[in-house]
Backbone as XML, in Angstrom:
<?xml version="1.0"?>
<chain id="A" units="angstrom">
  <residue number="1" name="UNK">
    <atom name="N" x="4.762" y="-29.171" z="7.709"/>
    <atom name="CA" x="3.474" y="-28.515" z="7.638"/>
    <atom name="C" x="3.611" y="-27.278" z="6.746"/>
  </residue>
  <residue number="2" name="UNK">
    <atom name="N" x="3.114" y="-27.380" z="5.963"/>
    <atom name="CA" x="3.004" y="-25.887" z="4.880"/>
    <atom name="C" x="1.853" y="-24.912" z="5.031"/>
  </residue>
  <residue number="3" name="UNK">
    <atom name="N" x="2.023" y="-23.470" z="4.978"/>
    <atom name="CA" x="1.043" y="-22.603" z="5.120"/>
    <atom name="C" x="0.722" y="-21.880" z="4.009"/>
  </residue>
  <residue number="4" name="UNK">
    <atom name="N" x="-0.375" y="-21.497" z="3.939"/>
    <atom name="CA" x="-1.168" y="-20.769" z="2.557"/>
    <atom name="C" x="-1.133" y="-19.285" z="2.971"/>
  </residue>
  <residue number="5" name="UNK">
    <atom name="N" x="-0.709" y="-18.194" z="2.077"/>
    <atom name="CA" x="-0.970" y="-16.947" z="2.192"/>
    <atom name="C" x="-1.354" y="-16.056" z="0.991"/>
  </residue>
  <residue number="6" name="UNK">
    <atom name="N" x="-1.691" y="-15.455" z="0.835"/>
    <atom name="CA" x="-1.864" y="-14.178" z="-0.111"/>
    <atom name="C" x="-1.536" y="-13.024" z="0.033"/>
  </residue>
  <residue number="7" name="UNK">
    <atom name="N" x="-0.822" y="-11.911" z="-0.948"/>
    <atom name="CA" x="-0.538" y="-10.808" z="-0.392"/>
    <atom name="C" x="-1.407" y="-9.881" z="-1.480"/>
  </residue>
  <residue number="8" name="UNK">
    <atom name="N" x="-1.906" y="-9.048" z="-0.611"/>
    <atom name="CA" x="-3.021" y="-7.954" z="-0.812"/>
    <atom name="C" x="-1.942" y="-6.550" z="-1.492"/>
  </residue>
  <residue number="9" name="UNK">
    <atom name="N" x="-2.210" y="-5.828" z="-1.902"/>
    <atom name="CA" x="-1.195" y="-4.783" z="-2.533"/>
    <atom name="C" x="-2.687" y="-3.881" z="-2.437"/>
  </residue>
  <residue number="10" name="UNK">
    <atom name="N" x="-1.801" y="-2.414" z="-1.975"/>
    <atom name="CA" x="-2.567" y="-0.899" z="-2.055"/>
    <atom name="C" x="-1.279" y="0.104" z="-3.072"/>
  </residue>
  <residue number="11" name="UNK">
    <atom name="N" x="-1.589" y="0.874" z="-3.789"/>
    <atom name="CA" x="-0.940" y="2.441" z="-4.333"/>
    <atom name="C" x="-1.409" y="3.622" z="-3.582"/>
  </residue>
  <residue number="12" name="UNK">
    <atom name="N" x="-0.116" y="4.089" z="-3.363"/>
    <atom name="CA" x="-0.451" y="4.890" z="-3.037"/>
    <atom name="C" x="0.100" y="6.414" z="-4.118"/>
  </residue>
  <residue number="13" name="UNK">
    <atom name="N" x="-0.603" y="7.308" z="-4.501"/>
    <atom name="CA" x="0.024" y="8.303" z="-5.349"/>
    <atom name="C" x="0.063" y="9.414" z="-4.976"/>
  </residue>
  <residue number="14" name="UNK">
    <atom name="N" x="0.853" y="10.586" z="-5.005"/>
    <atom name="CA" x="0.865" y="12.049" z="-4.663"/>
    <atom name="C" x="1.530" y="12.407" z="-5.103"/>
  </residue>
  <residue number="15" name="UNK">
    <atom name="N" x="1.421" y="14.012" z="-5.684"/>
    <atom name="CA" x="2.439" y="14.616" z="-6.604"/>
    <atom name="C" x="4.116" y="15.060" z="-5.794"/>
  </residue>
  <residue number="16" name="UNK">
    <atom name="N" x="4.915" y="15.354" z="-6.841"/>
    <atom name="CA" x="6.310" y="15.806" z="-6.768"/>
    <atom name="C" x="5.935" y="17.929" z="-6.684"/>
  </residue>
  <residue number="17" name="UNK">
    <atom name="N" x="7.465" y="18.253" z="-5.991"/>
    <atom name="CA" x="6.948" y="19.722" z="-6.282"/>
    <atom name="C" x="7.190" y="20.502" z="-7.917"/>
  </residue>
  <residue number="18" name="UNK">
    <atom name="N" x="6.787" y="19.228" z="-8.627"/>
    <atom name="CA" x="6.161" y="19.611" z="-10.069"/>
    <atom name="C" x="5.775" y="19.221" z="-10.501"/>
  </residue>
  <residue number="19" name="UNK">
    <atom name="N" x="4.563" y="18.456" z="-9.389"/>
    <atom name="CA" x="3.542" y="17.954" z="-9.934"/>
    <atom name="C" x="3.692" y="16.869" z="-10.631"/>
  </residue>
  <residue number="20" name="UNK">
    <atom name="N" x="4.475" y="16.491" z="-11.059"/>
    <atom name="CA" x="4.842" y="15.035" z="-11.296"/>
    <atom name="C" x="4.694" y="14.041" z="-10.032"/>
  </residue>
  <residue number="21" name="UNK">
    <atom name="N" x="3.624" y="12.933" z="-10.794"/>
    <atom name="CA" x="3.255" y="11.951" z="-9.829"/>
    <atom name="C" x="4.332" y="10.634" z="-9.110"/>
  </residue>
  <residue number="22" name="UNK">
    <atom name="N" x="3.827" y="10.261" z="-7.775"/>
    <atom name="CA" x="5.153" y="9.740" z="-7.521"/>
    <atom name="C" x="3.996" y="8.473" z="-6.813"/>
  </residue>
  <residue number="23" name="UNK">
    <atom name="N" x="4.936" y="7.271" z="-6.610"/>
    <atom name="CA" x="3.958" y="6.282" z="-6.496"/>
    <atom name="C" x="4.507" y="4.729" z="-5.404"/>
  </residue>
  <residue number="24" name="UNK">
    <atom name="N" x="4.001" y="5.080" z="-4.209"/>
    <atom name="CA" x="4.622" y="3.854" z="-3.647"/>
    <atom name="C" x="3.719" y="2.554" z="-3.221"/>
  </residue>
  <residue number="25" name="UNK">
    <atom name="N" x="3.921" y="1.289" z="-3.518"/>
    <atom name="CA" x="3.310" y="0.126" z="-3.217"/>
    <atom name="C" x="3.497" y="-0.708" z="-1.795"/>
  </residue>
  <residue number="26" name="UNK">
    <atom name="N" x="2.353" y="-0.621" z="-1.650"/>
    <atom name="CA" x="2.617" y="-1.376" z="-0.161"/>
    <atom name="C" x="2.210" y="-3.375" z="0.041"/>
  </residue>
  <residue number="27" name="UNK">
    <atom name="N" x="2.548" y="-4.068" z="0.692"/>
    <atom name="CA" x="1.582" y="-5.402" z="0.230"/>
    <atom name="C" x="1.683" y="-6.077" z="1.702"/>
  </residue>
  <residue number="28" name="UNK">
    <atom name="N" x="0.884" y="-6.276" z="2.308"/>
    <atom name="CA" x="0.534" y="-7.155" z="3.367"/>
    <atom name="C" x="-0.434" y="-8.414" z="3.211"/>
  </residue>
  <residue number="29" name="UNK">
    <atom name="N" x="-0.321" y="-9.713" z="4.173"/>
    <atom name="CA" x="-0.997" y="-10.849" z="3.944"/>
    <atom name="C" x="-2.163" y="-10.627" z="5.004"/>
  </residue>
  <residue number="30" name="UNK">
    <atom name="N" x="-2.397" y="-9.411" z="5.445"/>
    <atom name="CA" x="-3.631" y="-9.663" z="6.495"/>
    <atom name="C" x="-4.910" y="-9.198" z="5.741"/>
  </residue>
  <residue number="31" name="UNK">
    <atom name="N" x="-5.070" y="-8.844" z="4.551"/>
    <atom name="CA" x="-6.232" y="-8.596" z="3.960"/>
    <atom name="C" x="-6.481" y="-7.208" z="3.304"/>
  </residue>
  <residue number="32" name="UNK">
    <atom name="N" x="-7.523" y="-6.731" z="2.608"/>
    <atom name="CA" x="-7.689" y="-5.895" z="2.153"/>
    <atom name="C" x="-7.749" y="-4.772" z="2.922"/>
  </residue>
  <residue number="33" name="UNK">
    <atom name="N" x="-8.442" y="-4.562" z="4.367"/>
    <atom name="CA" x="-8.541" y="-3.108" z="4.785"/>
    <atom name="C" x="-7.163" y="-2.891" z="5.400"/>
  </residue>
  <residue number="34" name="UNK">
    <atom name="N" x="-6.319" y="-4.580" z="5.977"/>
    <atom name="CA" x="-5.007" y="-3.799" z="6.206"/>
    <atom name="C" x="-4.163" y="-4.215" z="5.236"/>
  </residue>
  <residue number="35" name="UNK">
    <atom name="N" x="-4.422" y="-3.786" z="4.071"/>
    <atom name="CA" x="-2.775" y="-3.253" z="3.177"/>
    <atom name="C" x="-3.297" y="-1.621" z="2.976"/>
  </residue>
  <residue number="36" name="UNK">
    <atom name="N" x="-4.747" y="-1.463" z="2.658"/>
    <atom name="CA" x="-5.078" y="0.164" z="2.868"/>
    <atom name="C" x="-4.578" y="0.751" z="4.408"/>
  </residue>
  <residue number="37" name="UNK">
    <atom name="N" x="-4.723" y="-0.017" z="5.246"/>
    <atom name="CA" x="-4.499" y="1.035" z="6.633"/>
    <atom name="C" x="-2.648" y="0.554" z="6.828"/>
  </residue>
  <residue number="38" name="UNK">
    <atom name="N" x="-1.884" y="-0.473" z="5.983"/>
    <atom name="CA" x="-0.803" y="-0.202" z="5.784"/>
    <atom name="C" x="-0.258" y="0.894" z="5.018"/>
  </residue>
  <residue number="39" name="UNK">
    <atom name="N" x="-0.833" y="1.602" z="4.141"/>
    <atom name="CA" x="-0.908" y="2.444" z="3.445"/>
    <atom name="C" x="-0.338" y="3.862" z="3.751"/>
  </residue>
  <residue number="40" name="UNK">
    <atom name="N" x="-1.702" y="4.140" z="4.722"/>
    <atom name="CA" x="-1.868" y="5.022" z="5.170"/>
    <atom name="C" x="-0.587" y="5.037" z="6.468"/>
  </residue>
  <residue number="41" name="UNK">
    <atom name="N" x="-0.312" y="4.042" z="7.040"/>
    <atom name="CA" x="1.008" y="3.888" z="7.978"/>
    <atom name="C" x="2.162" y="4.425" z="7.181"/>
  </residue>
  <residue number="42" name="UNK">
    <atom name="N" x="2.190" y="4.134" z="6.193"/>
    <atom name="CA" x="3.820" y="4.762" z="5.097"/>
    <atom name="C" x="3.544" y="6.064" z="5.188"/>
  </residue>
  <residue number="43" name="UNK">
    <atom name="N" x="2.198" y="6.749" z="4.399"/>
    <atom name="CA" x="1.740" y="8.014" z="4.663"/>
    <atom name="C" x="2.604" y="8.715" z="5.724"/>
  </residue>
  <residue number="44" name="UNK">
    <atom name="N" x="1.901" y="8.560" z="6.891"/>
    <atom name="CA" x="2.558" y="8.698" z="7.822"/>
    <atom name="C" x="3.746" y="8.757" z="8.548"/>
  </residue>
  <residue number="45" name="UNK">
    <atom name="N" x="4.296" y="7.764" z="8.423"/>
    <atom name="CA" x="5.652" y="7.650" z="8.534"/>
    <atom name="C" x="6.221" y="8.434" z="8.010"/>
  </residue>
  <residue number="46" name="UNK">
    <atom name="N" x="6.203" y="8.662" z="6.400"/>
    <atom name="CA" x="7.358" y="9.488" z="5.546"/>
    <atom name="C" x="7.010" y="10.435" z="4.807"/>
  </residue>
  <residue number="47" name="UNK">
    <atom name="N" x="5.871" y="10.835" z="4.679"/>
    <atom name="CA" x="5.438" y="12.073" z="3.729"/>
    <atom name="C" x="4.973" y="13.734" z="5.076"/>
  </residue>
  <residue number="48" name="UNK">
    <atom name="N" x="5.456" y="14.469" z="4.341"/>
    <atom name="CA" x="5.147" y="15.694" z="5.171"/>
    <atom name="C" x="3.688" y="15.749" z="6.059"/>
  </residue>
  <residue number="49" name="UNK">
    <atom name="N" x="3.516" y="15.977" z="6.988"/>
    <atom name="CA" x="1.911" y="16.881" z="7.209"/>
    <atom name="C" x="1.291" y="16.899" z="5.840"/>
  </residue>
  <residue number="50" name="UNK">
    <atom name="N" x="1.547" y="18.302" z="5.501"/>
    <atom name="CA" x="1.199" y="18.890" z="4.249"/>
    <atom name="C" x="1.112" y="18.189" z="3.361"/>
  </residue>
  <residue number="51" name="UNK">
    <atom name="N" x="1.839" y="17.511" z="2.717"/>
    <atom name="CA" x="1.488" y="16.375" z="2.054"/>
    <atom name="C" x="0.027" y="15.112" z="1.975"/>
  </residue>
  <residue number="52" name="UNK">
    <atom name="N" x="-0.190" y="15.093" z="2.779"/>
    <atom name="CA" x="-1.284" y="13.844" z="3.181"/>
    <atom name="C" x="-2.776" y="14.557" z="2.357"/>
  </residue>
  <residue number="53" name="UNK">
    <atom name="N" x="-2.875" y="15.665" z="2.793"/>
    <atom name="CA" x="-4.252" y="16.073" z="1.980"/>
    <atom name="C" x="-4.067" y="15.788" z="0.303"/>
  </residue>
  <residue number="54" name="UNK">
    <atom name="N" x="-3.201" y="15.802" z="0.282"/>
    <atom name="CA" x="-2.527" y="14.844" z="-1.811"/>
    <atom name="C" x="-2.733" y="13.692" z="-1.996"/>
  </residue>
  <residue number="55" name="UNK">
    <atom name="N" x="-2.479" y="12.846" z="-1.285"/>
    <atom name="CA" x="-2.448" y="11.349" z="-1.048"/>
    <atom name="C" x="-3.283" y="10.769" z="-2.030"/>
  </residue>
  <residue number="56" name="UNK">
    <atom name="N" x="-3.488" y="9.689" z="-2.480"/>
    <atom name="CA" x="-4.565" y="8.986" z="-2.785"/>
    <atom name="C" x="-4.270" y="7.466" z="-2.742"/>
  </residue>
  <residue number="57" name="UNK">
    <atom name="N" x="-5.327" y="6.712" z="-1.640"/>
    <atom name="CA" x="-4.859" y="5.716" z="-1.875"/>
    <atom name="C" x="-5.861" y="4.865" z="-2.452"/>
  </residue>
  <residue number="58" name="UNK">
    <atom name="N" x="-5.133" y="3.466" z="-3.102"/>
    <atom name="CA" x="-6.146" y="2.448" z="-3.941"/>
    <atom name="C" x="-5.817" y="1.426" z="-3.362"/>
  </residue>
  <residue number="59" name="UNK">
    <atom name="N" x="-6.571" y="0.450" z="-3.380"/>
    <atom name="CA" x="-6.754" y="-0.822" z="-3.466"/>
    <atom name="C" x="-6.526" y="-1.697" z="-4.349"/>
  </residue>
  <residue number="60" name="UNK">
    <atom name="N" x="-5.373" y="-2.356" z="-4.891"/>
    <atom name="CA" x="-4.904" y="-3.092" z="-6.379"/>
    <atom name="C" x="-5.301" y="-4.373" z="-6.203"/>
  </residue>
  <residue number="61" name="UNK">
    <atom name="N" x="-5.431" y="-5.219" z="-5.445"/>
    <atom name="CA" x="-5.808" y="-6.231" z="-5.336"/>
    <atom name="C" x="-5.354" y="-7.234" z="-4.792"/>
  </residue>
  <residue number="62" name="UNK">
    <atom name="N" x="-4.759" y="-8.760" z="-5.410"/>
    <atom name="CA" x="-4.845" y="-9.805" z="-4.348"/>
    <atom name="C" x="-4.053" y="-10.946" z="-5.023"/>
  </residue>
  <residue number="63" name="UNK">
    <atom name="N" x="-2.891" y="-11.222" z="-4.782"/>
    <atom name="CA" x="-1.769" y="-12.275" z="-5.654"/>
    <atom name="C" x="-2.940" y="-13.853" z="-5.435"/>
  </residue>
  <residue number="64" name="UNK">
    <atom name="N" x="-2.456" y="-14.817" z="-6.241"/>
    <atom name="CA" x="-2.750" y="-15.768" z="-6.185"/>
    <atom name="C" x="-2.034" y="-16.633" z="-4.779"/>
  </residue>
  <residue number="65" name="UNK">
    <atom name="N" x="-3.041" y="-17.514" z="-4.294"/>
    <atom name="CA" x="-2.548" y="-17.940" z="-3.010"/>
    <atom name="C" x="-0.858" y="-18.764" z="-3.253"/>
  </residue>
  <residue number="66" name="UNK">
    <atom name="N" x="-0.204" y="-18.639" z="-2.284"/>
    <atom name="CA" x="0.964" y="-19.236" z="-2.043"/>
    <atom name="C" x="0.717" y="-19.835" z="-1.055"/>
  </residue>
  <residue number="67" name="UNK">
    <atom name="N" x="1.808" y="-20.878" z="-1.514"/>
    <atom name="CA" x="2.109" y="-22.312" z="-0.094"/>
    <atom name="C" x="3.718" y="-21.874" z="0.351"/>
  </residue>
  <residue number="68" name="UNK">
    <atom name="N" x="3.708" y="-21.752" z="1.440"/>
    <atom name="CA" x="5.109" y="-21.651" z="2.321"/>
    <atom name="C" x="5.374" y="-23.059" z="2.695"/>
  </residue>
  <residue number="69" name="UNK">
    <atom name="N" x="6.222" y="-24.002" z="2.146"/>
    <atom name="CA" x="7.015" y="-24.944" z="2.948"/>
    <atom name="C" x="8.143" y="-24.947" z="3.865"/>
  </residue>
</chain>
């Protein structure tokens, strides 16, 4: 039995302490609002407090479907 999935991808960007931008990708198969609220889970996890008001996250989009055999 083979299964169909897609993986959804969010960016997330916030500056360095010189302002140099830094940029991590996240990608989950449950859909668009959760690879954004995966997103925001990395946020969380690993960036300061202080940090988060920097954040910005996007929505990149959506791989072509895959078959898992």
């Amino acid at each position: 039995m083979s299964e169909t999935y897609t993986y959804h991808w969010a960016v997330l960007e916030w500056p360095d302490d010189d302002n140099q931008p830094l940029i991590q990708v996240v990608r989950t198969t449950k859909g668009r609002d959760a690879a954004s609220e995966a997103a925001w889970a990395w946020v969380h996890k690993n960036l300061a407090p202080a940090a988060l008001k920097q954040v910005n996250v996007r929505y990149l989009g959506r791989s072509d479907t895959r078959t898992k055999y």
